[in-house]
N, C-alpha and C positions, 0 to 999 in steps of 0.2 A: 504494500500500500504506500509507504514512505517513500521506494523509485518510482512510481504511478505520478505522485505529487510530485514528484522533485523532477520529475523529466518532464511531465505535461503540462504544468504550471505556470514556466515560464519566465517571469519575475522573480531572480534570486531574492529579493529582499523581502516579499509576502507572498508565501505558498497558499493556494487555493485546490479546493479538490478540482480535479476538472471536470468542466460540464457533461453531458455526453454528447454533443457536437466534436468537442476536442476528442474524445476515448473514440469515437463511431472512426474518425476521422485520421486516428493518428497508426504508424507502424506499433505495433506492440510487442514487437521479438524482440525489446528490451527486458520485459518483464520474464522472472524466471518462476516459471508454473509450466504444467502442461500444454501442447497445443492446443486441445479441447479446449481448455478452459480460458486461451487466450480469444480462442473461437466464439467459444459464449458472451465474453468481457463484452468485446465488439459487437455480437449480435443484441445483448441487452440495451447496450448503447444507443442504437438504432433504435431500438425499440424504443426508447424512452425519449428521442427526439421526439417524438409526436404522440406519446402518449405519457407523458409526466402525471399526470392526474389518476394512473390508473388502480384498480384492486391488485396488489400483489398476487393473489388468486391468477387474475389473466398470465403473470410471469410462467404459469409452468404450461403454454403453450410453447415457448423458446425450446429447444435445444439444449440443452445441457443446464436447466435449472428444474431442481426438484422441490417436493414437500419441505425437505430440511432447509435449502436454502431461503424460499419466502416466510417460513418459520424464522429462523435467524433473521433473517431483513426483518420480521416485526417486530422481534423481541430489542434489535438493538439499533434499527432505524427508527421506529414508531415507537417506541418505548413503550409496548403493550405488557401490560401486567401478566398475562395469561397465556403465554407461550411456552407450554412443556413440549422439550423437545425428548419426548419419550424413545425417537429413533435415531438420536443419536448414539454413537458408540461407547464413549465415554459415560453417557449418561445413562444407557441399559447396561452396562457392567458397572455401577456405582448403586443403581435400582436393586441389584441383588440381595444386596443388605437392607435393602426396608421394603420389602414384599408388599408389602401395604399401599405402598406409592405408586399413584398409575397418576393418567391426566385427569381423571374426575375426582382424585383424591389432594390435589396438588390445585388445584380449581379455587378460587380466582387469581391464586398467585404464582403460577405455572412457571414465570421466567425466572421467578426466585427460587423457587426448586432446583430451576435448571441452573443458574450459575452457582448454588450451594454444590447440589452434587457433582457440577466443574472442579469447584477448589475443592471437594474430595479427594480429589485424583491427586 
């Protein structure tokens, strides 16, 4: 994320994230990730030129964005209270230990579940 901003941004002296005009628009085989997911970077990009307003829901029509990821975008773009990210990996082997805990038991505060049993790990 740091070389994303530090190479698209532009103006050394105030880093800005870049819009997705800049990301739709720029080479990204800077960034070190998978091709796939440079694939996606770019293709969401697009997407969000012209659809900025939209339900995160619409994202898993893309290509290479699932459940977990518009879950993560809500829990830490939207700052939604109630994001349990029950399928993540970390968080279904950290679940072991409290059998009890699903997403209707972690309900209404699902993302605080999820970053508790993060810093379990």
């Amino acid at each position: 994320l740091n070389l994303l901003v530090k190479t698209l941004s532009g103006d050394a002296d105030k880093r800005f994230f870049p819009t997705p005009d800049a990301i739709a628009n720029a080479d990204v085989s800077f960034l070190r990730m998978p091709q796939s997911r440079k694939e996606t970077l770019v293709r969401f990009a697009q997407f969000m030129q012209s659809n900025a307003e939209t339900d995160p829901q619409q994202w898993l029509a893309l290509k290479g964005i699932g459940p977990w990821t518009v879950s993560y975008a809500q829990l830490r773009g939207q700052s939604q209270p109630d994001c349990f990210l029950d399928k993540d990996l970390v968080v279904k082997k950290a679940m072991q230990r409290y059998p009890s805990l699903n997403t209707h038991t972690a309900a209404p505060w699902g993302s605080y579940a999820t970053f508790h049993l993060w810093n379990q790990s």
